[in-house]
C-alpha positions in Angstrom: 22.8 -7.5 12.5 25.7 -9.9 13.0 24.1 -12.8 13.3 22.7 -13.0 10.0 24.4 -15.3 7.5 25.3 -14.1 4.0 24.3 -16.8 1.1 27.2 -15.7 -1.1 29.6 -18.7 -0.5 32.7 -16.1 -0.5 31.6 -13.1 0.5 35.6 -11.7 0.8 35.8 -12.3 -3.1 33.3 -9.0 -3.6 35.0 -5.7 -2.9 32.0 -3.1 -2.5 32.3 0.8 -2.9 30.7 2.9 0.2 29.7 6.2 -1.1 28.0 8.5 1.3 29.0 12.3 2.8 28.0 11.5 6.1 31.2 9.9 7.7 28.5 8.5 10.5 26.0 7.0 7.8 28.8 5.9 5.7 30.5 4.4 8.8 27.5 2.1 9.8 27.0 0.8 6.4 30.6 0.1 6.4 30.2 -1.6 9.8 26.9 -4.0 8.2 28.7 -5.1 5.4 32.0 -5.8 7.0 29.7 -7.8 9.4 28.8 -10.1 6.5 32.3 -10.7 5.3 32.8 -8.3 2.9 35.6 -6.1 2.4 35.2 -2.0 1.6 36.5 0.7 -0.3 34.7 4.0 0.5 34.3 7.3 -1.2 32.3 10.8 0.4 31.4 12.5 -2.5 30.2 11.4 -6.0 33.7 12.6 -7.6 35.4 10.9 -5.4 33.1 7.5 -6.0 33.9 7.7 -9.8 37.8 8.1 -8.8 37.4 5.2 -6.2 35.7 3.0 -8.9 38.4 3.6 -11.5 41.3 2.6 -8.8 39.9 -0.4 -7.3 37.0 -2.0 -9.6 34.7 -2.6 -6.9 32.2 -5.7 -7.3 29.0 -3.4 -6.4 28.6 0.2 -5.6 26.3 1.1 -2.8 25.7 4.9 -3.6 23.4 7.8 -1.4 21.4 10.0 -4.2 21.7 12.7 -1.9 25.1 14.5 -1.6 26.2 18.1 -2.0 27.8 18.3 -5.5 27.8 15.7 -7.9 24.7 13.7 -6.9 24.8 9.8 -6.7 22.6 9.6 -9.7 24.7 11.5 -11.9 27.8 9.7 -10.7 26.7 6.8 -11.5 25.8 7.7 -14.7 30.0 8.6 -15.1 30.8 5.2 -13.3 28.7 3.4 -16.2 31.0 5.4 -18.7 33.9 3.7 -17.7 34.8 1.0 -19.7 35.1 -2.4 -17.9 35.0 -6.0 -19.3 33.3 -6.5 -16.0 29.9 -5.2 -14.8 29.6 -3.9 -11.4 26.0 -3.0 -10.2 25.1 0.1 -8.6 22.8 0.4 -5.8 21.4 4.1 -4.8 20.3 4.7 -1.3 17.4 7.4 -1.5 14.7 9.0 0.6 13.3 9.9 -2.8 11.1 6.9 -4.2 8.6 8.8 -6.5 8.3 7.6 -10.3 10.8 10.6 -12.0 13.7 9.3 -9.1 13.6 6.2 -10.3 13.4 6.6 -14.0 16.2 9.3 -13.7 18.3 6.3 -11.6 17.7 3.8 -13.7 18.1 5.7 -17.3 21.8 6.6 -15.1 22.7 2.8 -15.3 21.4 2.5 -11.3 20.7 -1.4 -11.1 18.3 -1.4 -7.9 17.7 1.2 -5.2 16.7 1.3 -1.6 14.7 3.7 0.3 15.9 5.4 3.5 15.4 4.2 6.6 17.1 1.1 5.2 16.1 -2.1 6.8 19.5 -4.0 6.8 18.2 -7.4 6.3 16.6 -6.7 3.2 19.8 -4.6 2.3 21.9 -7.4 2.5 19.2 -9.5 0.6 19.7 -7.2 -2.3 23.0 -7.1 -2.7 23.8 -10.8 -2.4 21.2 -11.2 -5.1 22.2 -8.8 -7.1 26.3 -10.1 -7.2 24.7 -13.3 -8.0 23.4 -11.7 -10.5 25.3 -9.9 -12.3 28.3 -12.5 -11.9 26.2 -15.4 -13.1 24.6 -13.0 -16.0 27.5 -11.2 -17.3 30.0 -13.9 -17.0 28.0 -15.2 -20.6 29.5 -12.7 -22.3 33.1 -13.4 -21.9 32.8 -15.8 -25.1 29.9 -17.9 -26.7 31.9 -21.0 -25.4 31.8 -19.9 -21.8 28.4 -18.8 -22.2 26.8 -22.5 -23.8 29.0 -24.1 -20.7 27.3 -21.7 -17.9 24.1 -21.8 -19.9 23.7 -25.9 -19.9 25.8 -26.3 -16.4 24.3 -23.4 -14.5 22.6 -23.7 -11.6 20.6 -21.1 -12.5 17.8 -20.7 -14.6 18.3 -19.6 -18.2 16.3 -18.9 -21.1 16.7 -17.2 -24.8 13.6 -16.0 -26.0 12.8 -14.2 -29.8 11.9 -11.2 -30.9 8.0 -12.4 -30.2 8.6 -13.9 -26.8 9.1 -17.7 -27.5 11.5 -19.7 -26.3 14.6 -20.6 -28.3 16.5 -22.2 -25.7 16.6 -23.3 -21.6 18.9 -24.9 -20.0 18.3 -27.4 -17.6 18.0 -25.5 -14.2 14.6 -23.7 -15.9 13.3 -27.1 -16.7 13.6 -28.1 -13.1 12.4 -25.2 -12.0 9.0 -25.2 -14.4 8.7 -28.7 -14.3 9.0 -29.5 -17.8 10.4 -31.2 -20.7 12.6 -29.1 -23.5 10.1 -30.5 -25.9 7.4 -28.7 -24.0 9.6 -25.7 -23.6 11.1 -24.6 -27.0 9.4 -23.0 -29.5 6.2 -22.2 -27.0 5.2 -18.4 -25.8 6.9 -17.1 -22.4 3.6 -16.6 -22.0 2.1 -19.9 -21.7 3.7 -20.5 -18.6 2.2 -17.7 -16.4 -1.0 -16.1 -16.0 -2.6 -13.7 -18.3 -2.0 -10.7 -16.1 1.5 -11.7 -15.6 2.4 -12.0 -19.4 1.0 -8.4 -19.9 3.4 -6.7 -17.3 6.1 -9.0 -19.2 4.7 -7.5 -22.9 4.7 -4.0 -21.2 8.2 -4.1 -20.7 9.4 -6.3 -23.8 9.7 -3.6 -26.6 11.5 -1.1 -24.1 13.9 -4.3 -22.9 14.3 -5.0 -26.9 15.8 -1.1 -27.3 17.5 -1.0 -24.4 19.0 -4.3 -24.5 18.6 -4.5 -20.6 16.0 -5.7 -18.6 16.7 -5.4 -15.0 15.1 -6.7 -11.6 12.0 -7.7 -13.7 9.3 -9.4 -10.8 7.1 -12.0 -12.3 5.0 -15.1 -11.4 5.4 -18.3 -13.0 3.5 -21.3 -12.9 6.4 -23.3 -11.8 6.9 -27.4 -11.3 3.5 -28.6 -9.9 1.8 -26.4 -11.3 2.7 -23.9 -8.3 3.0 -20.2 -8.8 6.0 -18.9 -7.9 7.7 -16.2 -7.8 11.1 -14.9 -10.2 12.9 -11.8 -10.8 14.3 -11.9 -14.2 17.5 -10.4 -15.5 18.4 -10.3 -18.9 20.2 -8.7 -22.0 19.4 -8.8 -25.6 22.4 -10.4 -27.8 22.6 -9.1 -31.4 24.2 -10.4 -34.9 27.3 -8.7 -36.1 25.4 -5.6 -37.4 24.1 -5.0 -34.6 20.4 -6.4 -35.3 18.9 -8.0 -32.8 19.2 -12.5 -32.6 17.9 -13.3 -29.3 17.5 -12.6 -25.6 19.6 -14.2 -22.9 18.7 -14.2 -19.3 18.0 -15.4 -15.8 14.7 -16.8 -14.2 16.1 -16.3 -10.3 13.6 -18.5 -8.4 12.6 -15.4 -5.4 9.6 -17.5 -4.0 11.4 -17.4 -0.4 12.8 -14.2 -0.8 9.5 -12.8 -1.1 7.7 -14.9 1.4 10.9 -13.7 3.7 10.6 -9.7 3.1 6.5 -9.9 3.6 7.1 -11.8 6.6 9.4 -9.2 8.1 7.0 -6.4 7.0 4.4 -7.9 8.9 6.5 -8.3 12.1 7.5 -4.8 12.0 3.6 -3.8 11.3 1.3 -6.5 12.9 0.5 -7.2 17.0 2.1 -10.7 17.3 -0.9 -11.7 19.4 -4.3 -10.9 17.5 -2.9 -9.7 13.8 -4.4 -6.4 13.7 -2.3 -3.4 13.2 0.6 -2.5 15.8 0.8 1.1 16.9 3.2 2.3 14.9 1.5 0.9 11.8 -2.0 2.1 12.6 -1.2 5.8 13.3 0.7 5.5 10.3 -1.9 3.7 8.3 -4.8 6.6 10.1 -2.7 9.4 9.3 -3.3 9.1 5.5 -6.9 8.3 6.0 -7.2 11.9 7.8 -5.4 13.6 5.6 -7.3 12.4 2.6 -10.0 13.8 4.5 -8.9 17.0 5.0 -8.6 17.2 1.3 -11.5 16.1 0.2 -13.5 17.5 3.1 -15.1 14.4 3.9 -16.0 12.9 7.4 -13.9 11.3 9.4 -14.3 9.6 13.0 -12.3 7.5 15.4 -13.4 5.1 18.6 -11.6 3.6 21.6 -12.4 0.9 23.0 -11.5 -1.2 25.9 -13.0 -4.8 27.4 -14.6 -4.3 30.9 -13.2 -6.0 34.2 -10.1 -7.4 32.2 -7.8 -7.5 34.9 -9.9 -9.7 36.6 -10.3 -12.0 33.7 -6.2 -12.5 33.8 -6.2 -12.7 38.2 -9.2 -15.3 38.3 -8.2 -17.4 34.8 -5.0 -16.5 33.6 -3.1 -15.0 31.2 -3.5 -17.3 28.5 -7.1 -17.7 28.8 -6.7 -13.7 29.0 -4.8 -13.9 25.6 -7.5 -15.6 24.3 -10.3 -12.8 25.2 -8.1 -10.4 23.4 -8.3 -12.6 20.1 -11.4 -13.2 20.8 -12.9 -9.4 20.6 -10.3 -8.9 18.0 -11.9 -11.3 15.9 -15.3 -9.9 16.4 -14.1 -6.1 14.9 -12.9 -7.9 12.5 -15.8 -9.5 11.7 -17.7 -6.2 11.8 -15.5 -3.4 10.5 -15.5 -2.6 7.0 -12.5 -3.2 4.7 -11.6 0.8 4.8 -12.1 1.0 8.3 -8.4 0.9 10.5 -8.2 -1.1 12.9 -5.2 -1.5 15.5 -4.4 -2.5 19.3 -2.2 -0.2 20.4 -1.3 -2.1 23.5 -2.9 -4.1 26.7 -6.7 -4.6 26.3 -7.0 -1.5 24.2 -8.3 -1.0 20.7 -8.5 2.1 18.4 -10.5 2.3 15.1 -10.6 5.1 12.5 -13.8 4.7 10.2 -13.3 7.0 6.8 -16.2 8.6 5.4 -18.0 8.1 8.1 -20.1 10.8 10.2 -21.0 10.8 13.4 -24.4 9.2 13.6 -22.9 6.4 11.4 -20.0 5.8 13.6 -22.2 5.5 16.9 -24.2 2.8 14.6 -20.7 0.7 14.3 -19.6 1.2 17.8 -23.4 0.3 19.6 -23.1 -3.0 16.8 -19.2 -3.6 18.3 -20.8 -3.3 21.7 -23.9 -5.4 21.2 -21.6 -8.2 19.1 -19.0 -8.6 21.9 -21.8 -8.8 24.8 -24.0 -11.5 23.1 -20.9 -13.8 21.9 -19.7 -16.3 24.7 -16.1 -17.6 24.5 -16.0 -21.4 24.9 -12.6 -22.7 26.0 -11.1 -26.1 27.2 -11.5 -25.2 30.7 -14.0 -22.0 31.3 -16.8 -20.5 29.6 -16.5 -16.3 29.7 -18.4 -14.0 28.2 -17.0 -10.2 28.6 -18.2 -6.6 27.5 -16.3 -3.3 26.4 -16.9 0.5 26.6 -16.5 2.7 23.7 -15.4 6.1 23.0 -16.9 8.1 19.7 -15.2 11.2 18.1 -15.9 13.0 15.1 -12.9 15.1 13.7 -14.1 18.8 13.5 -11.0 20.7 12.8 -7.9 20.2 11.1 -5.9 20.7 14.1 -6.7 17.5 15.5 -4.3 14.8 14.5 -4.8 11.7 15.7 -3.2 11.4 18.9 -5.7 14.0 19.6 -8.8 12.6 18.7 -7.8 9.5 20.1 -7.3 10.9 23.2 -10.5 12.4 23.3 -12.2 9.7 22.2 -10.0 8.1 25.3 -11.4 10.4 27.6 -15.0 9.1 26.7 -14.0 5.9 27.2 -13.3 6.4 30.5 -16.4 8.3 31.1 -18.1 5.5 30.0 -16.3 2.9 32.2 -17.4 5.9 35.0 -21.2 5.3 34.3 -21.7 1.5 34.5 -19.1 0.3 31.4 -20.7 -1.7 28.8 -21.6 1.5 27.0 -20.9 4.0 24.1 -20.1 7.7 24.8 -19.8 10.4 22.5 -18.9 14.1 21.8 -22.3 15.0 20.6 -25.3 15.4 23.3 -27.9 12.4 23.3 -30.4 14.5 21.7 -28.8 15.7 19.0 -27.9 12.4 17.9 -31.1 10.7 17.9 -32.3 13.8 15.7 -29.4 13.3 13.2 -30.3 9.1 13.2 
């Protein structure tokens, strides 16, 4: 965690409230932010965070929801109270992610939340976006001088937009960014620089962001310079006349394209085999436990293979490993080619494969695995050096009771496989008796 390097040129400058009751939790967040250069102030309950806030006037409060007592939604519905010239974002951490959490945080003042078990990089990512943020956004309201100067100088991207979504002003950075001319720009509909669907999530959330006079975190794509797609978060906050009516919008286009490209990238580390691309372990019995409880409750069938390639030890002793690696790509790439788009598909580790098939009975799922079988014998694998053609044994189950997970059926299905490498490999065995299938198919 140490090693990564914040993108906040002075990290030191942002004091940042730790509010948790676990002295351990609280401790190791404590530890990753102190890591990345920033120094701490730390609170254990949410009365104490509102107390801690009012002392030291932290740059960003990083808040657990759950805490006996005063809840971190609730205190940071106090901490919002508070009057400061500056505004401090708050960030709750939660293991509670379902729609009325989040309205209930953000309705608090709550500027972002994370979801337990916090990955640290993307932590970090947040927060450093979110200072820039709120430093670069709410600095424009200090006065309407210091507010034209960041507007025009800014390196980020600003726009004012009306009460019907057209521009009324940009500054250069969003010109740059959309690759256009303020000629181009002003007076034209937000919405004729992104796609159709991307102007109706904008409209869904404009006449809420007009009341509220907030819009927060907002995750769009733009057709940027180019005429490339990228993608922005935008923050902004409505400014109004001296009654109080509303004049215009003002906010910031942050250009996330990387960001995005950055988290989905992790995400896939953390959930993909590095060598063929299908599912890792962890993310297919993940992925397979949903499936089987969806069956469960809808009673429908639900059935699961493994599946091995024959003799692959000797493929690695008489041509190698990498010719080896190849072989594994190579069947992987014919299930993939087979296997429908519900189907699950994962290698959970050597020259082993497991596949849950949703919806799928018996019979049917002996008709996918003899196809597997039959696809991976008549293919040949061409390479630089050798030709090799190889062949794998299947095991079928179908789940019958609601007691067997899927470690379970798996290892059933396991057992068959070896049975099947027992009598001759290059073969599908199943739970059900041969004659009982053919009557069912």
């Amino acid at each position: 965690m140490s090693n990564f390097s914040s993108k906040l040129d002075n990290p030191g400058d942002f004091l940042i409230e730790v509010v948790d009751h676990s002295t351990l939790y609280r401790k190791m967040l404590c530890k990753v932010l102190q890591d990345h250069g920033f120094p701490i102030c730390e609170a254990s309950n949410g009365q104490e965070a509102i107390e801690v806030f009012d002392q030291h006037s932290p740059k960003l409060v990083l808040m657990s929801y759950e805490m006996p007592g005063l809840n971190g939604v609730d205190a940071c519905r106090r901490i919002r109270a508070i009057d400061r010239d500056e505004y401090s974002p708050v960030i709750i951490i939660t293991s509670n992610d379902d729609d009325a959490f989040i309205a209930a945080a953000f309705q608090a003042g709550a500027a972002d939340y994370v979801t337990k078990p916090v990955k640290w990089q993307l932590l970090i990512h947040r927060i450093e976006y979110m200072l820039h943020m709120s430093k670069a956004t709410y600095a424009l309201e200090a006065s309407e001088k210091r507010f034209r100067q960041l507007f025009d100088d800014s390196p980020l991207p600003y726009q004012s937009l009306n009460e019907q979504g057209e521009i009324v002003d940009v500054n250069k950075a969003w010109l740059d960014m959309m690759g256009l001319s303020a000629e181009e720009a002003i007076g034209k509909s937000f919405g004729d620089f992104m796609p159709a669907n991307e102007w109706r999530t904008f409209l869904n959330h404009f006449p809420r962001f007009i009341k509220s006079g907030v819009l927060t975190n907002l995750h769009l794509k733009v057709n940027g310079a180019d005429n490339q797609l990228i993608d922005i978060e935008m923050n902004a906050r409505v400014a109004t006349d001296i009654d109080g009516n509303f004049k215009q919008t003002h906010g910031t286009l942050q250009n996330i394209t990387e960001r995005i490209a950055n988290e989905e990238k992790l995400v896939k580390m953390a959930t993909t085999d590095p060598l063929t691309g299908l599912n890792n372990r962890r993310s297919f019995f993940e992925m397979a436990e949903r499936e089987r409880l969806k069956a469960l409750r809808f009673h429908h069938p639900y059935s699961a293979m493994m599946l091995d390639i024959d003799h692959f030890k000797s493929v690695n002793d008489t041509y190698g490993h990498n010719i080896g690696d190849e072989v594994l790509k190579f069947v992987a790439d014919i299930l993939k080619s087979i296997l429908r788009d519900i189907d699950i598909l994962g290698r959970l580790g050597g020259e082993e494969f497991a596949i849950v098939l949703p919806e799928t009975p018996m019979a049917d799922a002996l008709k996918a695995a003899e196809r597997i079988r039959a696809a991976v014998e008549d293919f040949t694998l061409e390479t630089d050096t050798c030709t090799i053609s190889v062949t794998i044994s299947i095991g079928v189950v179908q789940m019958s009771d609601a007691e067997e997970d899927n470690e379970t059926l798996l290892n059933m299905a396991d057992a068959l496989l070896y049975q099947a490498k027992e009598s001759g490999r290059n073969r599908v065995e199943y739970e059900l008796k041969r004659e009982a299938v053919e009557a069912a198919g």
